[in-house]
C-alpha positions, 0 to 999 in steps of 0.5 A: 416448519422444514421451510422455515429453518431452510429459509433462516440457514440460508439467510445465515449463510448469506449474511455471513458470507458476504465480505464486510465492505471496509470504510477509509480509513481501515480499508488501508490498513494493511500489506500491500503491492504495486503491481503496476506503475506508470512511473518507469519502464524499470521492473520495480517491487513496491510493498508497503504496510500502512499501520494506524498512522505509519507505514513500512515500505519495501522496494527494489528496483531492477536486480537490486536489492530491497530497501525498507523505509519508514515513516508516518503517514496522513488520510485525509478527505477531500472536497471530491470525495476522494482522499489525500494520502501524504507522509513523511520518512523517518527522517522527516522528509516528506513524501515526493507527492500527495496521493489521490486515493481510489479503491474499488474493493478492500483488495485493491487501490490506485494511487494518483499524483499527477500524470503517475498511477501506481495501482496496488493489490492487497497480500492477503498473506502478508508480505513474505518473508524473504522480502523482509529479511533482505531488506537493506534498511534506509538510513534518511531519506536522502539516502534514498535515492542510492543503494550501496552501490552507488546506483540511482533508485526511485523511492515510491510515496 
């Protein structure tokens, strides 16, 4: 009787220790933060919320300040299996390119279009606060590209 029970504990320690693989599209759901891109040698800072269908991005190029963007955003499959990300900001510009989606866990995904990949980490803990708080928002998307100091950004997705 001794075995059983240590055979039925063990089984539940198991089965409730393994990490739930996600499906698309949840497993996007979520905060998130490039830690690499082949864009630009520049230090850039991507984070980004993807929501049910609209995300919030934060970036800051350099020594510059963040910038806070928002829009809505689409997930759709592709003919080889993997996904296509695309969106447009708030202001109804769509996004400089679509994405091929690859995910390796529920922690980490790369984003393709084209020759650029930027490969992305999830923040367990959210996005910090400092990041949020700093954040200059972006009045439209052609205002994008230059902070207020007149300097030239980048704006990912």
């Amino acid at each position: 009787m001794k075995k059983i029970l240590y055979i039925l504990a063990a089984a539940i320690c198991l089965l409730t220790s393994c990490e739930k693989e996600l499906k698309f599209p949840e497993k996007l759901y979520g905060d998130w933060f490039c830690h690499s891109t082949s864009l630009t040698s520049t230090d850039v800072y991507v984070y980004v919320t993807f929501n049910a269908d609209s995300f919030i991005l934060y970036q800051k190029i350099g020594d510059g300040a963040y910038r806070v963007y928002n829009g809505t955003y689409t997930l759709t499959p592709g003919a080889d299996g993997l996904y296509i990300l695309t969106g447009e900001y708030s202001d109804g510009t769509p996004w400089g390119a679509e994405y091929a989606v690859l995910s390796s866990s529920n922690d980490t995904m790369v984003l393709t279009a084209g020759d650029v990949t930027e490969t992305y980490t999830r923040v367990a803990d959210g996005i910090p606060a400092d990041v949020k708080n700093s954040a200059a928002p972006v009045k439209s998307a052609g205002d994008a590209g230059k902070g207020a100091d007149g300097a030239e950004g980048l704006r990912f997705l």
